[in-house]
C-alpha positions as CSV (number, residue, x, y, z in Angstrom):
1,X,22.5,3.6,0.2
2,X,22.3,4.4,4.0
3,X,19.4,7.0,3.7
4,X,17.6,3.9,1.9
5,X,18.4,1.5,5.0
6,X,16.0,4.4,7.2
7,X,13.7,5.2,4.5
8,X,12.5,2.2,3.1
9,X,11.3,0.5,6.4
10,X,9.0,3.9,7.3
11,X,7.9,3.5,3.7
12,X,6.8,-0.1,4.3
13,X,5.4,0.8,7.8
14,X,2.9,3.7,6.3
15,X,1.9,1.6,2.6
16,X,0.9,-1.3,5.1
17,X,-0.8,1.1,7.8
18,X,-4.0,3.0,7.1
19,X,-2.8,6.4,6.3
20,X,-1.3,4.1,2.8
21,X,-3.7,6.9,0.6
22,X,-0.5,9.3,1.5
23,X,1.5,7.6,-0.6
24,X,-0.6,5.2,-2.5
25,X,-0.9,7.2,-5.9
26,X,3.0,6.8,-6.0
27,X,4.5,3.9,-4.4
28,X,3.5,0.2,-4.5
29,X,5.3,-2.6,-2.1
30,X,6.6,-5.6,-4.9
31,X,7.0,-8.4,-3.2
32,X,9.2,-11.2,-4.3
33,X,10.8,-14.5,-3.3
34,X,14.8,-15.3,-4.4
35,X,15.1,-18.0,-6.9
36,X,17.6,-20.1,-4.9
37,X,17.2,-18.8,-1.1
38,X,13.8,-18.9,-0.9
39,X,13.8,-15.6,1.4
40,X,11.0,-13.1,0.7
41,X,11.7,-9.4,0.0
42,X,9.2,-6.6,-0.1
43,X,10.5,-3.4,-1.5
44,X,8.7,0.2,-2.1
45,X,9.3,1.5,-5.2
46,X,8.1,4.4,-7.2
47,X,5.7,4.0,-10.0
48,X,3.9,6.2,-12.6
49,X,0.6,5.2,-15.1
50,X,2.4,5.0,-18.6
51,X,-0.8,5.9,-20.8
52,X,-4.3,4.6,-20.6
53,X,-3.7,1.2,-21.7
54,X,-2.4,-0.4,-18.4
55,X,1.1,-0.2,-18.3
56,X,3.5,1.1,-15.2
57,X,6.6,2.2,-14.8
58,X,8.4,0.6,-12.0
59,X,11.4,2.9,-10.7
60,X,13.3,0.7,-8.4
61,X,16.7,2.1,-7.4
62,X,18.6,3.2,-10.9
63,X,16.6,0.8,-12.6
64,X,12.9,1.2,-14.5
65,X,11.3,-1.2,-15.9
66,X,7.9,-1.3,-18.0
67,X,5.3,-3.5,-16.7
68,X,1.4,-4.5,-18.2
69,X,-0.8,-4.4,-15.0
């Protein structure tokens, strides 16, 4: 959890900075606003093409979750 406090913020810096085609082919910043708060989060997270037809696979933390793009 503490490596992800360091890791995620350089993350953010270089998919928001123009070297993002580093790690653009495997990482993708979800944004997201709490339900109740209000407060906006942006999180990397891992993904990888499920097939042809459009679909993603979202690894965020220990969970994965399959999208339709």
């Amino acid at each position: 959890m503490a490596q992800a406090h360091f890791v995620n913020p350089v993350v953010r810096a270089v998919l928001r900075s123009r070297a993002h085609r580093l790690l653009s082919g495997s990482f993708l910043l979800l944004e997201y606003t709490g339900r109740r708060t209000r407060n906006r989060y942006v999180l990397p997270v891992g993904y990888v093409p499920s097939g042809g037809d459009g679909d993603l696979v979202v690894v965020a933390g220990q969970y994965a979750t399959k999208t339709r793009c």
